[in-house]
One Martini backbone bead per residue (centre of mass of N, CA, C, O) as a GRO file, in nm:
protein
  125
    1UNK     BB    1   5.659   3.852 -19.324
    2UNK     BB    2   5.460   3.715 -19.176
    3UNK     BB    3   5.396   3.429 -18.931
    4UNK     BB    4   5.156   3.280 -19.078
    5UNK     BB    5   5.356   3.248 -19.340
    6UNK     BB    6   5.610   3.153 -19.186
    7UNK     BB    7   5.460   2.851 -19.106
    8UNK     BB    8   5.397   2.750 -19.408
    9UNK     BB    9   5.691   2.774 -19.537
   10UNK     BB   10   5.884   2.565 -19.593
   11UNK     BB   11   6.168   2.638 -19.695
   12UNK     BB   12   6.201   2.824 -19.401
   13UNK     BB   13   6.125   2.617 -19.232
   14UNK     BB   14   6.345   2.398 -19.285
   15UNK     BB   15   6.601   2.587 -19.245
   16UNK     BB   16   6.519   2.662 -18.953
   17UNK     BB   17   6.557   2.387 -18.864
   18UNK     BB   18   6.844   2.320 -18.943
   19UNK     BB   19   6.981   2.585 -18.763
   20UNK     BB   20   6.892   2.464 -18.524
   21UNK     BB   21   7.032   2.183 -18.529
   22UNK     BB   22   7.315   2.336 -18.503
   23UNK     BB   23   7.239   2.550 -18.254
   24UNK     BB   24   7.213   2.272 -18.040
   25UNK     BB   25   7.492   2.162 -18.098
   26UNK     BB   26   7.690   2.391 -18.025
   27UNK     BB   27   7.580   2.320 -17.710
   28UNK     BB   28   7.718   2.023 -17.693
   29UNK     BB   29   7.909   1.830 -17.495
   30UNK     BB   30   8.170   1.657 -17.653
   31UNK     BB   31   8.157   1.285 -17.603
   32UNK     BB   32   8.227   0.992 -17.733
   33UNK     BB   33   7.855   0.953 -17.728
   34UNK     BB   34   7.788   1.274 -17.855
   35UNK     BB   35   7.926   1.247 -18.147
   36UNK     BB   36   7.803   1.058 -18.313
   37UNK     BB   37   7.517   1.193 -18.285
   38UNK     BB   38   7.576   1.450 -18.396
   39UNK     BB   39   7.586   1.390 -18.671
   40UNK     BB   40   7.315   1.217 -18.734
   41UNK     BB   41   7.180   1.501 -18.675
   42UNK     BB   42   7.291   1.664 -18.891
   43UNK     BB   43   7.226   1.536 -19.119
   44UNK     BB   44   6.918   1.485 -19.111
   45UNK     BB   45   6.814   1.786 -19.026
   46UNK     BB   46   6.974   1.928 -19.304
   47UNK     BB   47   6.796   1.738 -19.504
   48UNK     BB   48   6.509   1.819 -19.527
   49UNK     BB   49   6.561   2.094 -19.692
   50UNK     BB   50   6.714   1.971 -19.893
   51UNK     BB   51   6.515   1.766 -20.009
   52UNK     BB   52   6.303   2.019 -20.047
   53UNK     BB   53   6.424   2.135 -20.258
   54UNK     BB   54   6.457   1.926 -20.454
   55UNK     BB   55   6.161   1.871 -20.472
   56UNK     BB   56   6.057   2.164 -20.604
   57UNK     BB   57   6.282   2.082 -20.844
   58UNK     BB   58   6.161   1.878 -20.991
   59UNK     BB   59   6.108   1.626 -21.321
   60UNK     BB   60   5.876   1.505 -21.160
   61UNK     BB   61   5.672   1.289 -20.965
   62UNK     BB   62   5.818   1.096 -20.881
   63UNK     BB   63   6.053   1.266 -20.763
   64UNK     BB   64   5.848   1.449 -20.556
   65UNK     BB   65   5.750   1.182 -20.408
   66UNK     BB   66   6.040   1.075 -20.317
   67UNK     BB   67   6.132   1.315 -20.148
   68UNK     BB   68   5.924   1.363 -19.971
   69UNK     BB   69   5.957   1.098 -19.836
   70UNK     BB   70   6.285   1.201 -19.738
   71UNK     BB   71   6.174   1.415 -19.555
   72UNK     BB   72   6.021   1.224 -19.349
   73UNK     BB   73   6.267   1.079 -19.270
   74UNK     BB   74   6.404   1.224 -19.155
   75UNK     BB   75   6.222   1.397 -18.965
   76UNK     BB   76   6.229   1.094 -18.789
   77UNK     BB   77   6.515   1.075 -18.726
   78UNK     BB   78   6.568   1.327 -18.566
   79UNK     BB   79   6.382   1.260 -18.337
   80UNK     BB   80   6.568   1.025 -18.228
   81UNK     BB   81   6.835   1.156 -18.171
   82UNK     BB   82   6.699   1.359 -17.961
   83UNK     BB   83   6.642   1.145 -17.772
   84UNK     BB   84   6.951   1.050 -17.727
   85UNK     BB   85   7.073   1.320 -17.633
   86UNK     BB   86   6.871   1.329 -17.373
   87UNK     BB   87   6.992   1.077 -17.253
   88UNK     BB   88   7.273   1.171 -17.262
   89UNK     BB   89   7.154   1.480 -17.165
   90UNK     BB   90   6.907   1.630 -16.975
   91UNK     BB   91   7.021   1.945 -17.045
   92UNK     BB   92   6.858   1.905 -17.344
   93UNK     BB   93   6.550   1.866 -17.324
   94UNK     BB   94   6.418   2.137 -17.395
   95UNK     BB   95   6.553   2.187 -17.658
   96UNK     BB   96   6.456   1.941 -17.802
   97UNK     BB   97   6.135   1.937 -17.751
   98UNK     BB   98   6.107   2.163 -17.924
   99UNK     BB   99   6.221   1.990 -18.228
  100UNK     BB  100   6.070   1.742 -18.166
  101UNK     BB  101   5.825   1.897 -18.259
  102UNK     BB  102   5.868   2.007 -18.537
  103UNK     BB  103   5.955   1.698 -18.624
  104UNK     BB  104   5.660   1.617 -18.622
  105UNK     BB  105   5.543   1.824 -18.818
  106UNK     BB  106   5.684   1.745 -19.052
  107UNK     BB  107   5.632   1.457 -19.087
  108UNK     BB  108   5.308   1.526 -19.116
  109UNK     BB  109   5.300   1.698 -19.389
  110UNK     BB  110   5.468   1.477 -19.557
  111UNK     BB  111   5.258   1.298 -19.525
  112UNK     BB  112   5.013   1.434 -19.660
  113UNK     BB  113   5.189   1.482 -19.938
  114UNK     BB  114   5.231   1.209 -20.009
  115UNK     BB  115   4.944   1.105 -19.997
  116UNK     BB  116   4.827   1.296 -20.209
  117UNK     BB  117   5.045   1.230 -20.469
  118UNK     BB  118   4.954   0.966 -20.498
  119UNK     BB  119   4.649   1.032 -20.560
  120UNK     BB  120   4.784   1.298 -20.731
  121UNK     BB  121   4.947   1.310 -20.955
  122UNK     BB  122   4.896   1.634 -20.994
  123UNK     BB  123   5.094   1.716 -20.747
  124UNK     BB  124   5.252   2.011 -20.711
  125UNK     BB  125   5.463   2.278 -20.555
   0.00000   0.00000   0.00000
């Protein structure tokens, strides 16, 4: 699969977001502050695509269009852990920054296929 075809493919997309919010966390010093951050954004980062899975199996288009709402909301969800991570460690800065763009990218995404959705009733991925 080439690049630009795999930056197009949601169910990779997200899964790859997934992985990476695993081993951004893997990386984070675990102490009293950054302990509870770590669980609500492994939540969060995991849930995109867990959902985006779901919405893809849907079996109706309301519940394709709930789903995706889910996908969006998580991956707005995810951008702030990434901010109190960084604030919690500076040294997590640079790393965050990155997964910061890519959950602002889901989330314009889902945003504009829940738009697109909500007016084409007929629209299903």
């Amino acid at each position: 699969m080439d690049g630009n075809k795999l930056k197009y493919d949601l169910e990779e997309r997200t899964t790859k977001f997934g992985i990476n919010i695993i081993l951004f966390c893997k990386k984070i010093n675990v102490n009293i502050i950054t302990k509870p951050l770590i669980n609500q954004i492994i939540k969060s980062g995991t849930s995109v695509g867990a959902n985006y899975m779901e919405a893809i199996g849907a079996n109706s288009k309301n519940d394709f269009r709930y789903k995706i709402f889910i996908c969006k909301k998580e991956s707005q969800e995810t951008k702030h852990w990434l901010r109190m991570l960084s604030a919690a460690d500076n040294d997590l800065k640079g790393s965050a920054d990155i997964l910061l763009k890519e959950a602002h990218e889901l989330t314009l995404i889902f945003h504009k296929i829940a738009k697109s959705s909500s007016k084409n009733n007929d629209t299903v991925i």
